[in-house]
C-alpha positions in Angstrom: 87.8 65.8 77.4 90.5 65.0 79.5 92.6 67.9 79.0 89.1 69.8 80.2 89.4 68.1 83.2 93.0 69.3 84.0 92.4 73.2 82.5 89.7 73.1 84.9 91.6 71.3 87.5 94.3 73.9 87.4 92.4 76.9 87.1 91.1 75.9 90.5 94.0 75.2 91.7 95.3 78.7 90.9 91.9 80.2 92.0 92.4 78.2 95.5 96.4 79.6 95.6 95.3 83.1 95.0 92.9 83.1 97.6 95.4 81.4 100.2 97.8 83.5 99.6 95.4 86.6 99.5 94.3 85.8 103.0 97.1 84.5 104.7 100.0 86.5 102.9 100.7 89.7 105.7 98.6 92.4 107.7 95.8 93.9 105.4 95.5 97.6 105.7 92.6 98.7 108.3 89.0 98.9 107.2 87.5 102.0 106.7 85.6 102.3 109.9 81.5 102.4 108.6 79.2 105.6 109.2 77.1 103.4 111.7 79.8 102.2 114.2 82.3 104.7 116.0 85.8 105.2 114.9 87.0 104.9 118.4 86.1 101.4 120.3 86.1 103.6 123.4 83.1 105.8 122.7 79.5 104.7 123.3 77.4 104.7 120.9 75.3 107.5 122.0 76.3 110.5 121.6 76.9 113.5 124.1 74.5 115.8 124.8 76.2 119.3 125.1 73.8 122.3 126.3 75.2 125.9 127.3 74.6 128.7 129.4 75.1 132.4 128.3 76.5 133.9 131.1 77.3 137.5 129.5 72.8 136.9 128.8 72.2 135.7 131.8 73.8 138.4 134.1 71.6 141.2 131.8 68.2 139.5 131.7 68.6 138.5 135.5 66.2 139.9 138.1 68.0 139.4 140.9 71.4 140.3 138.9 70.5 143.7 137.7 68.9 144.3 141.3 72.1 143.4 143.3 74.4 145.9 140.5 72.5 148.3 140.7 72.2 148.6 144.8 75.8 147.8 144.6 76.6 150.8 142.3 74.3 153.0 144.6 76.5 152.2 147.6 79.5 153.2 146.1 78.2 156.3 145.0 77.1 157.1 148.5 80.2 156.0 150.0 81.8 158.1 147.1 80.6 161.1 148.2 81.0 160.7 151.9 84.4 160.5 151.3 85.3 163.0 148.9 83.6 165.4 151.5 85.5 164.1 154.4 88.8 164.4 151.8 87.5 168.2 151.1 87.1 169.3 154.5 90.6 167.1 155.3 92.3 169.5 152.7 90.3 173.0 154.1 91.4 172.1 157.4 95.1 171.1 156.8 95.5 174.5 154.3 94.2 176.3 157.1 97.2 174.9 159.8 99.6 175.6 156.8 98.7 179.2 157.2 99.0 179.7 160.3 102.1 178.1 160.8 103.1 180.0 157.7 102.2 183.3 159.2 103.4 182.8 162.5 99.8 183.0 164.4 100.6 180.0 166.4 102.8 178.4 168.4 105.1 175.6 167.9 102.9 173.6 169.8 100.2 174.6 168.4 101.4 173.2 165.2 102.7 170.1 166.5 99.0 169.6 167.6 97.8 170.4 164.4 99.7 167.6 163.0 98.8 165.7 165.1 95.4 165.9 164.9 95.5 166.3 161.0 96.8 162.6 161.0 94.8 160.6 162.8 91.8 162.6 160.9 93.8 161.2 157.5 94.0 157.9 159.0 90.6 157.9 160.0 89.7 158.6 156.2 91.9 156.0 154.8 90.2 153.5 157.6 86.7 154.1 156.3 87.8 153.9 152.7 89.3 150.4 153.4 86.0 149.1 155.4 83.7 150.5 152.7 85.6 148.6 150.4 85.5 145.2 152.5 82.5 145.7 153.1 81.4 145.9 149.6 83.5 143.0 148.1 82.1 140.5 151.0 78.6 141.6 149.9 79.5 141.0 146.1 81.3 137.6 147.3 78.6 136.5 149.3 75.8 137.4 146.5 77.8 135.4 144.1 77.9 132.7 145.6 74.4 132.5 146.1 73.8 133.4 142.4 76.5 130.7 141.5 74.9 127.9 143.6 71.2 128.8 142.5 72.6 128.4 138.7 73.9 125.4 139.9 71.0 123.7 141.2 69.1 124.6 138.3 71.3 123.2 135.3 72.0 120.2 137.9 68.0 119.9 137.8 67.6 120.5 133.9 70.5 117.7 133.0 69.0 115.1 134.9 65.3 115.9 133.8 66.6 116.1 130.3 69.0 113.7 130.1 72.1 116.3 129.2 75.7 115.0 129.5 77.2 118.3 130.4 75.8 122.2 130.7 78.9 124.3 129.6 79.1 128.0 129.9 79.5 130.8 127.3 81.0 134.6 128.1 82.6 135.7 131.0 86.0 136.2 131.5 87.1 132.5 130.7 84.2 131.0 128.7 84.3 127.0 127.9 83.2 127.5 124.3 84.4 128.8 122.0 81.6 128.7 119.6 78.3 126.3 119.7 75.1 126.6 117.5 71.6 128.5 119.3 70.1 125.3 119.3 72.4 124.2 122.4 71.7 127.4 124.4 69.8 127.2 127.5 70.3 130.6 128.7 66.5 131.4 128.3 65.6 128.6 130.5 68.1 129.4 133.2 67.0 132.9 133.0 63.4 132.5 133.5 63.6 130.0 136.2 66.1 132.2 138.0 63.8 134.9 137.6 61.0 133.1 139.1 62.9 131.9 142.2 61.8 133.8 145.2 
């Protein structure tokens, strides 16, 4: 009976060692963070809310868009044309001068004005091209901007009504995403409400 008493005694004792030196021995490797708390302390608990914006969609199914691209292309055309008939009748009028100097039919002078004149009409060509040109990139500038700042307000209205974290953008020349599941497009919304913006 006694040498129950110390068997148990001493298994205890070991039982008791194990355990101290168990706990207390060195660093214990890291816990496998669980699936219910976040693997980085820094990170809320909630997480993000991530929406996008087509932009490649939106510039297609856009009302105002299309409108403003296709007056735009219009102008052009029309400016086009005016030009390339100025050019033409530049050409006709300098071949002319060419021949007569050529053939002798006019004077020295005469030719000196001819170039003269000749010039300033080139000039006056290159001078419209350049202002037709301004004048279309301010217009495109100024449109974007608007179009920019009215896609602005929107998403800045759907985020907070909807409690988004950020509205990213898709397409374009530099897109944000690379890739992001339909559920997360907005475009539609954006579209419509653009479209019904007076």
């Amino acid at each position: 009976m006694k040498n129950l008493s110390l068997i148990v005694n001493a298994v205890l004792l070991l039982a008791v060692a194990y355990l101290f030196f168990d706990k207390f021995s060195g660093p214990k490797k890291p816990a496998a963070p669980s699936q219910e708390q976040p693997s980085d302390p820094a990170v809320p608990g909630k997480p993000l809310s991530i929406v996008f914006v087509d932009i490649d969609s939106l510039h297609e199914n856009s009302v105002a868009y299309q409108a403003i691209i296709k007056e735009m292309e219009k102008k052009a055309t029309n400016v086009r044309a005016s030009l390339a008939a100025k050019e033409k009748a530049f050409e006709k009028e300098y071949m002319e001068a060419a021949q007569k100097a050529e053939s002798g039919t006019i004077t020295p002078k005469q030719e000196m004005e001819y170039q003269e004149s000749l010039k300033k009409k080139q000039d006056a060509i290159m001078s419209l091209r350049e202002k037709a040109s301004k004048e279309m990139d301010e217009e495109q500038t100024k449109f974007n901007d608007k179009f920019i700042g009215d896609i602005q307000n929107i998403t800045d209205s759907l985020r907070t009504a909807n409690g988004y974290d950020y509205v990213l953008y898709k397409g374009g020349l530099a897109s944000a995403i690379l890739s992001a599941g339909v559920q997360n497009d907005i475009t539609k919304v954006v579209v419509d409400l653009l479209n019904a913006k007076k």
